[in-house]
N, C-alpha and C positions, 0 to 999 in steps of 0.2 A: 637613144640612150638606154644601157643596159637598165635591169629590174634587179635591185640588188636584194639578197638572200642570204637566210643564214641556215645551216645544217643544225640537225640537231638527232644525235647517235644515242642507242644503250645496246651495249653489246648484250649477246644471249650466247647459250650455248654451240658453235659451229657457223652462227651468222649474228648480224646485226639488222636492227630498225631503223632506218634513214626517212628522214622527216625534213622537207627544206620550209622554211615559212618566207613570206614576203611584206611588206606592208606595200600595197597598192591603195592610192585612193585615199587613203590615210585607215584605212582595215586592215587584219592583219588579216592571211591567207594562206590556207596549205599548197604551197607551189606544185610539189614530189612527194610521193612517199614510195619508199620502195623496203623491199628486203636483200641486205649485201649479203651473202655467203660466206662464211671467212674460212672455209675449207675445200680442199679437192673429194668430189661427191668421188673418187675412185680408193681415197684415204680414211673416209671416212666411218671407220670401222675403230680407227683409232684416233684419229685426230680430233673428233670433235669432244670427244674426253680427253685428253691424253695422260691427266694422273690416272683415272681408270686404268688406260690401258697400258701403264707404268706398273702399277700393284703387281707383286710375284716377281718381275724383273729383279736381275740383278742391281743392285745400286748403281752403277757403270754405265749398264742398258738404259735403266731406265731414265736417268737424267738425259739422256740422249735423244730418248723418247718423248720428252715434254719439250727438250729444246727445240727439236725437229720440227713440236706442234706451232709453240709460241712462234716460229722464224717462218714458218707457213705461213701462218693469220695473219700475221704482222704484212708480208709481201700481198696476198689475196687482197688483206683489205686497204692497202696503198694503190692496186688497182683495181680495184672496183669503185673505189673516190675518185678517181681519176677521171674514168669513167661517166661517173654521173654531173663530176662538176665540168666535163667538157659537152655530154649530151644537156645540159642546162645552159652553156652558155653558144650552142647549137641555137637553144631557144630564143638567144637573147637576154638572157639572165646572167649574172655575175657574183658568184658565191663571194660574200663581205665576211661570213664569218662561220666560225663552227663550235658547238658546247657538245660535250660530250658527255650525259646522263652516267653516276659513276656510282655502287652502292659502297659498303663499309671498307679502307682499305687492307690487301691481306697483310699480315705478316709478313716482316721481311724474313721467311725461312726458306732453306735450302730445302731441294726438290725430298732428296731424305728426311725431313720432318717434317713435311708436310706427308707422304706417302706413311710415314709412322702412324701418322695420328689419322688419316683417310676414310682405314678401315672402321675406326671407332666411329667416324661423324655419319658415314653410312650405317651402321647399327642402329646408331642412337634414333637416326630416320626410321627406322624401321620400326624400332620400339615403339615412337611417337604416333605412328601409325596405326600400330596395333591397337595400342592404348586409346587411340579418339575411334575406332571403329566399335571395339567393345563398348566403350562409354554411348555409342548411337543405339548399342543392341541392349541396353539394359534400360 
């Protein structure tokens, strides 16, 4: 009889954290852990930002440029799940379920308002930055 598992994801910038647990024994167990990729390391100059690498694009371009990103990740990491939940059930294990760790949801804005407002939340980064290094130096 299979050792049934559940997945547990949070995505990150260009890859993802995969985590399976188990309960064996009546303990719970880390089965897997790995790290998925959710980009082609040969794209990766722009895919793993892609509003970055939108910024200065034409409006045209650049929606182009994040759709390209998002339709990549999306495929990558359809198979790289694949993947792991058929090398887990190689093992004998039977993935039962999957949560996927999610932080604040964005805005439903179009790629133009977001790439609007981009520049500003990178500054304000910067700012923030500045401001707690001085605050250490005084």
């Amino acid at each position: 009889m299979a050792v049934s598992l559940a997945f547990g994801l949070k995505a990150h910038s260009g890859w993802a954290a995969l985590v399976a647990v188990a309960e064996e024994r009546g303990a719970l167990t880390v089965a897997a852990r790995r790290r998925l990729e959710l980009i082609d390391p040969a794209d990766a100059h722009w895919s793993k930002q892609p509003y970055h690498a939108a910024e200065g694009l034409d409006p045209d371009e650049a929606r182009d440029v994040v759709a390209r990103g998002i339709a990549a990740a999306r495929q990558i990491a359809a198979r790289e799940l694949r993947a792991a939940v058929e090398e887990l059930q190689n093992e004998g294990r039977k993935v039962a379920a999957c949560a996927v760790l999610l932080g604040a949801p964005m805005p439903a804005w179009s790629v133009d308002e977001i790439l609007a407002v981009h520049f500003r939340w990178g500054k304000d980064q910067k700012e923030a930055a500045l401001a707690a290094w001085l605050a250490l130096r005084s």
